[in-house]
C-alpha positions in Angstrom: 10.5 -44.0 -29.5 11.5 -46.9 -31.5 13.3 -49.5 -29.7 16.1 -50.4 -32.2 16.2 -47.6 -34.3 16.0 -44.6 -31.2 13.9 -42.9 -33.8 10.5 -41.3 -32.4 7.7 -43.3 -34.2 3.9 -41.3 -34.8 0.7 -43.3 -34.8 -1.2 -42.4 -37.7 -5.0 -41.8 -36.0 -7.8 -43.9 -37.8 -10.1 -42.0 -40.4 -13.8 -41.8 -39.4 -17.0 -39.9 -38.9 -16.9 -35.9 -39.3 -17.5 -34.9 -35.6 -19.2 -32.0 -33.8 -16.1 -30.9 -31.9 -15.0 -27.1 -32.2 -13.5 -26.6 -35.4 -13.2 -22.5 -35.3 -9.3 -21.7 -36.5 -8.2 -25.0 -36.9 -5.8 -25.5 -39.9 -5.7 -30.2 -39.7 -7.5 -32.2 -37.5 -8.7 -33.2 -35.5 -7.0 -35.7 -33.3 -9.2 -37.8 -31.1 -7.4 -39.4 -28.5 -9.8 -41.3 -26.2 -9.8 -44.7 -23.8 -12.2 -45.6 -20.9 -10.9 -42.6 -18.5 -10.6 -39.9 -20.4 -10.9 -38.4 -24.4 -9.3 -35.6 -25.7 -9.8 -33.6 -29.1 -6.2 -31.9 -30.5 -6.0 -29.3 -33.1 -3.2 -27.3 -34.6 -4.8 -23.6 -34.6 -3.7 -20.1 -35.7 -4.1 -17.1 -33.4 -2.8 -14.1 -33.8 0.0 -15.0 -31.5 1.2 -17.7 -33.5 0.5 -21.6 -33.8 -0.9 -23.3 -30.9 -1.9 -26.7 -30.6 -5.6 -26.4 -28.6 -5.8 -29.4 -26.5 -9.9 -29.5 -25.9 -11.7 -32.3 -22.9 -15.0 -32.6 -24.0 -15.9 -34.9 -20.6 -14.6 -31.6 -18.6 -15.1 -28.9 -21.0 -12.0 -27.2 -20.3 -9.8 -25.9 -23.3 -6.4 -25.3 -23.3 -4.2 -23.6 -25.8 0.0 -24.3 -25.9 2.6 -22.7 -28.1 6.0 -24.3 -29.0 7.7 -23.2 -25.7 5.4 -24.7 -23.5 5.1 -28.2 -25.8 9.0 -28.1 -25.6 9.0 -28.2 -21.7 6.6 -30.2 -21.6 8.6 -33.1 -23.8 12.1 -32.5 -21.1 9.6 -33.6 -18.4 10.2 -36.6 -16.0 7.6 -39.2 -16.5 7.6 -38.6 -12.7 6.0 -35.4 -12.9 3.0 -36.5 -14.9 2.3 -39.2 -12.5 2.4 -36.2 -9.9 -0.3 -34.2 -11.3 -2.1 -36.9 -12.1 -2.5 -38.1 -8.8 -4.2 -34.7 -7.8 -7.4 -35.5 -9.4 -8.7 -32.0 -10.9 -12.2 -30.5 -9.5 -15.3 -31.1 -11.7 
């Protein structure tokens, strides 16, 4: 969020290179989120459940798909509880 204005603020995420991530379903995208520990690839995808947004780690190769409920819990989370799961380093 914005400081002054208490307004959430989006970064827009820099044009580039068309990339070889999964693209099956996807409707925009995608997002590549990446620093030194870790890079993600986010797409908003349609399933015949609804919209999901399909969070993908290509250094893990896991995949994981989240509707609006889960994304809405996710957002009333304590910064805490990130920390928390982060500190349990997941098996390779």
């Amino acid at each position: 969020m914005s400081e002054s204005s208490g307004k959430p603020t989006a970064e827009r995420p820099a044009l580039g290179d068309v990339s070889d991530y999964p693209t099956e379903g996807g409707t925009d995208g995608p997002i590549i989120i990446a620093n030194e520990f870790a890079d993600v690839v986010i797409r908003k995808v349609e399933t015949r459940n609804g919209m999901r947004l399909a969070i993908w780690s290509p250094r893990r190769g896991s995949r994981v798909l989240l509707d609006a409920v889960a994304l809405d819990c996710l957002s009333y989370q304590e910064p805490e509880l990130i920390t928390e799961m982060l500190a349990h380093r997941p098996a390779p």
